[in-house]
C-alpha positions as CSV (number, residue, x, y, z in Angstrom):
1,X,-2.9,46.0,30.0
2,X,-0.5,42.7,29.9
3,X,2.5,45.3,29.0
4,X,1.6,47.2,32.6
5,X,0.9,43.7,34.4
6,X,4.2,42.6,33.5
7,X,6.2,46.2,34.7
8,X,4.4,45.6,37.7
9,X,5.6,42.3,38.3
10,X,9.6,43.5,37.3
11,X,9.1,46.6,39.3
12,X,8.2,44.1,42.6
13,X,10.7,42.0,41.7
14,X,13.2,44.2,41.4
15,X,12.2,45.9,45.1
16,X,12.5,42.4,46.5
17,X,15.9,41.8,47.6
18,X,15.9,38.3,48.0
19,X,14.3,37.8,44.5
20,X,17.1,40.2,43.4
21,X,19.6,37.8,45.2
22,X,17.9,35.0,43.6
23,X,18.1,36.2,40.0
24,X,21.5,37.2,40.0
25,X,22.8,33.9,41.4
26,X,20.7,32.0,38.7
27,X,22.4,34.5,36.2
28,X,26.0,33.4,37.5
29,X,25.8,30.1,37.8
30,X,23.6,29.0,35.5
31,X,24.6,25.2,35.3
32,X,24.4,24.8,38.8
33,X,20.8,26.2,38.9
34,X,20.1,23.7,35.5
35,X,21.7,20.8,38.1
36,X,19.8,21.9,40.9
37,X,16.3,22.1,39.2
38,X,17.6,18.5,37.6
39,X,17.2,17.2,41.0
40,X,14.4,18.4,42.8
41,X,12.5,17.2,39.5
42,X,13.8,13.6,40.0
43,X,13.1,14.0,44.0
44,X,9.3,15.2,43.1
45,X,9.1,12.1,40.6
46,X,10.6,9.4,43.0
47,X,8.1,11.1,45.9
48,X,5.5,10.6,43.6
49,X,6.4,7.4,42.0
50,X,6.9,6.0,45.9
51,X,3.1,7.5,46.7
52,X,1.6,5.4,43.7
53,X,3.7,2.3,44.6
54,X,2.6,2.3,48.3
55,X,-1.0,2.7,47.4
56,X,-0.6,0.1,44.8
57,X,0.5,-2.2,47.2
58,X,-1.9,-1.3,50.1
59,X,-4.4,-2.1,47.3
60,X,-3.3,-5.9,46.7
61,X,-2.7,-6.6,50.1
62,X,-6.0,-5.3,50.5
63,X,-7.3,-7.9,47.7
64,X,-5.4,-10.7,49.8
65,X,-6.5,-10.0,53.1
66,X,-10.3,-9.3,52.3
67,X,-9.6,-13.5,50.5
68,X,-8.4,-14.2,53.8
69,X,-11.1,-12.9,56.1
70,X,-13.8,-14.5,53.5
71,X,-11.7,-18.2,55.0
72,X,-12.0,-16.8,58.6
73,X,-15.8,-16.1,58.6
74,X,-16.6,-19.3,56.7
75,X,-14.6,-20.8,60.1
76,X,-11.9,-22.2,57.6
77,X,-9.4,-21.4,60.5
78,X,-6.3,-23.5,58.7
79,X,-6.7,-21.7,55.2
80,X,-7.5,-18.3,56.9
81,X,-4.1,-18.9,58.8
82,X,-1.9,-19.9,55.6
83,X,-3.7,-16.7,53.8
84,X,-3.0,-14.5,56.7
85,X,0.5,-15.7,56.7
86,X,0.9,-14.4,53.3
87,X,-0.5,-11.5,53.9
88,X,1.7,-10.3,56.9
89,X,4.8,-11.7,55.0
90,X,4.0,-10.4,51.4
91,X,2.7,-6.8,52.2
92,X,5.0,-6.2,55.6
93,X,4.5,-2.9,56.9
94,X,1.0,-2.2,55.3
95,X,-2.1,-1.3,57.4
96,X,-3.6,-5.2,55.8
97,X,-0.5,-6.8,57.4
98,X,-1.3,-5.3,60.5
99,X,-5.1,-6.4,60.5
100,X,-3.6,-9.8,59.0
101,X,-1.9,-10.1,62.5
102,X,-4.8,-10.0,64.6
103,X,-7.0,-12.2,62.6
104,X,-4.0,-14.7,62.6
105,X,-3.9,-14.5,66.3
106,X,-7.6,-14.9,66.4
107,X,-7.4,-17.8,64.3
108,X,-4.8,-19.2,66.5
109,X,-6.9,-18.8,69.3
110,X,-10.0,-20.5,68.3
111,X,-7.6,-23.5,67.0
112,X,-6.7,-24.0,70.7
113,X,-2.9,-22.7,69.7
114,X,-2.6,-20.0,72.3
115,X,0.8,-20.2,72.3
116,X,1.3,-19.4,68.5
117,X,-0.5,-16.6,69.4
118,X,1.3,-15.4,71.9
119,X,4.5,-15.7,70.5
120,X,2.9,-13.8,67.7
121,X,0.9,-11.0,69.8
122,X,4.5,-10.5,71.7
123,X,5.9,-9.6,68.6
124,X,2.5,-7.9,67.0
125,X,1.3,-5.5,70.1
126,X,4.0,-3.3,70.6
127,X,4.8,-2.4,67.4
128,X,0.7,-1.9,66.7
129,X,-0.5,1.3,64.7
130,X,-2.6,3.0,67.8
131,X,-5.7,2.2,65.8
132,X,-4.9,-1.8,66.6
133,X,-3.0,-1.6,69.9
134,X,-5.7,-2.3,72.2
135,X,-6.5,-5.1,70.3
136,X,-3.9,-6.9,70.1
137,X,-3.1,-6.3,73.8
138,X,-6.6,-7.9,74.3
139,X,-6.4,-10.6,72.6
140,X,-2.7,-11.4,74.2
141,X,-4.6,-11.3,77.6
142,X,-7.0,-13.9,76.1
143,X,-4.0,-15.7,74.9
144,X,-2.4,-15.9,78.2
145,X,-5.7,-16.9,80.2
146,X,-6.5,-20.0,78.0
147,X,-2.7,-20.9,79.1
148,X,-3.2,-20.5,82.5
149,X,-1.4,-17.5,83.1
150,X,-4.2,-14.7,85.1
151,X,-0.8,-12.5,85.9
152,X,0.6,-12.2,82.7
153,X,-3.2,-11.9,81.1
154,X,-4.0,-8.5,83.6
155,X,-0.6,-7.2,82.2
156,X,-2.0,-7.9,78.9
157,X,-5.4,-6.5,79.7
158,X,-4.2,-3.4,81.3
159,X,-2.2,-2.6,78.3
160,X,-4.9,-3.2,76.0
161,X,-6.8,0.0,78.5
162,X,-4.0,1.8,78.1
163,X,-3.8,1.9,74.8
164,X,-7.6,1.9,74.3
165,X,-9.3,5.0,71.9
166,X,-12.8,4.6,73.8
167,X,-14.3,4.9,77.0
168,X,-16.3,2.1,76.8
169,X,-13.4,-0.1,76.0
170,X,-10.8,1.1,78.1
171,X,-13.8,-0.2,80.5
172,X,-13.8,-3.6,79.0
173,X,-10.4,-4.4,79.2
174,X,-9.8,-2.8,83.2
175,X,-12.8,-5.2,84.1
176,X,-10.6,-8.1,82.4
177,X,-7.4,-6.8,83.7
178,X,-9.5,-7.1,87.1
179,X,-10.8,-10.2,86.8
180,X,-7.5,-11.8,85.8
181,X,-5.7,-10.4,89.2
182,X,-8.6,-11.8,91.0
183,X,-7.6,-15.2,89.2
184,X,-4.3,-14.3,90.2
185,X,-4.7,-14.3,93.9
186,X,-4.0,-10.4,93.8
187,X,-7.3,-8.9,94.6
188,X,-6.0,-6.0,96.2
189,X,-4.3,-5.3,93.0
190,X,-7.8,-6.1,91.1
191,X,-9.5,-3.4,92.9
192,X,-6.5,-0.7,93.0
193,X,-6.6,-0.9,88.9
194,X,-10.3,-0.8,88.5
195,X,-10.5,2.1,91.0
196,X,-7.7,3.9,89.9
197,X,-7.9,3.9,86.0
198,X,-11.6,3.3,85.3
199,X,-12.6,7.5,84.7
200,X,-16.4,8.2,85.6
201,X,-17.3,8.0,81.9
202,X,-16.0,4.9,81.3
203,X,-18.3,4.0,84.6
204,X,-21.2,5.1,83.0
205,X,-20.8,3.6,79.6
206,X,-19.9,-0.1,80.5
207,X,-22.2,-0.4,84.1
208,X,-20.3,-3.9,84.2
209,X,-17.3,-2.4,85.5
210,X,-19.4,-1.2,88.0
211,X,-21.1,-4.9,89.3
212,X,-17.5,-6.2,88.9
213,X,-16.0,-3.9,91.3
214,X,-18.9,-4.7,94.0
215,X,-17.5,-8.1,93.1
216,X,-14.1,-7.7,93.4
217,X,-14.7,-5.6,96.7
218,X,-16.2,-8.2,98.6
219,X,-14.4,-9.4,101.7
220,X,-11.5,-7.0,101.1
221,X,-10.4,-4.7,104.1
C-alpha cells in the first residue's frame, strides 16, 4: 500500500508542470537551492526570535507599568510620574508605554502641571494606538481648560469624538467640546458640533448631551 501511495504521489508530480519546473531547477542548481533554503531558515529564525523578544519585552514593561499604576492609585503622583517616565522611555513603542503616557499626563494633571501635560499629550495623541486616541485627546482638552484655553480644549474635545470607539463616549466628549465653545464665546459653533456630529444613538445613550443642547440652545437665533 505505501509502494502504491508513493507512485501516486510521483505520478502527480510528474503531471504537475510547475513541480516538474521546480524539481529540475533544484537538480541543476543544487547549491543555489542549498543557499536559498540557508536563508529563509535564518529569515524564519530571526521572525521567530523577533516574536519572543517583543513579547518578552511587552512582558517587563508590563511588570514596570502595573509598579507604576500601584504609585498612581495610592495617590503617590511624584513616584507614579518618575515610574511612568521609565516606562515610556525604557519600553518605547510597546502598548505599556502607550498606557504609561496617559497615566503620566493624568498624573500631571492632578499635580496642577497642565502644561507638562500638554506638552506631553501634543506629542502622545496623534501618534495614539486607536484603542487610546480618544483618550488622550480628552485629557488634552482637560489640559487646555485648567489653562484657560476653552478654544483650544473644544479642538481637543472634538478630536477625542472623533477618534472615539463608543457611542456613549463620542457623546461625552461632543458635550465637552460644546461646553468649551460655549466658554469660548462661540456658541453658534457649540450647537453646530453637538447637532451635527452627536448620531441618535449616541443621543440615547448619554441623555446629557441632550439637556446640554437645550442648554446651549437658549437665547440663540
Amino acid at each position: 500500500m505505501g509502494t502504491s501511495v508513493q507512485t501516486a504521489a510521483a505520478r502527480a508530480a510528474e503531471e504537475n508542470p510547475l513541480l516538474v519546473a521546480i524539481g529540475r531547477w533544484i537538480g541543476a542548481n543544487r547549491q543555489k537551492a542549498l543557499a536559498i533554503a540557508g536563508v529563509l531558515v535564518i529569515v524564519i529564525v530571526l521572525l521567530a526570535w523577533n516574536t519572543l523578544s517583543a513579547r518578552q519585552t511587552e512582558q517587563a514593561a508590563g511588570v514596570r507599568l502595573n509598579a507604576a499604576r500601584l504609585a498612581f492609585e495610592s495617590r503617590n503622583y511624584p513616584l507614579a510620574a518618575s515610574e511612568l517616565s521609565q516606562v515610556v522611555e525604557n519600553y518605547s513603542g510597546t502598548r505599556a508605554a502607550q498606557e504609561a503616557n496617559l497615566l503620566l499626563a493624568q498624573s500631571r494633571l492632578l499635580q496642577g502641571q497642565s502644561q507638562q501635560a500638554i506638552e506631553l499629550l501634543k506629542r502622545v495623541a496623534p501618534r495614539a494606538d486607536p484603542a487610546f486616541r480618544a483618550q488622550a485627546y480628552g485629557l488634552l482638552g482637560a489640559a487646555y481648560d485648567n489653562v484657560g484655553h476653552p478654544k483650544e480644549a473644544a479642538e481637543a474635545y472634538q478630536q477625542a469624538a472623533d477618534a472615539a470607539q463608543l457611542p456613549f463616549l463620542k457623546a461625552q466628549f461632543l458635550t465637552e467640546a460644546g461646553r468649551a465653545w460655549v466658554a469660548g464665546g462661540d456658541t453658534a459653533r457649540a450647537v453646530r458640533t453637538v447637532v451635527a456630529q452627536t448620531d441618535s444613538a449616541a443621543m440615547m445613550v448619554a441623555g446629557e448631551a441632550k439637556v446640554r443642547l437645550g442648554e446651549l440652545t437658549k437665547g440663540v437665533q
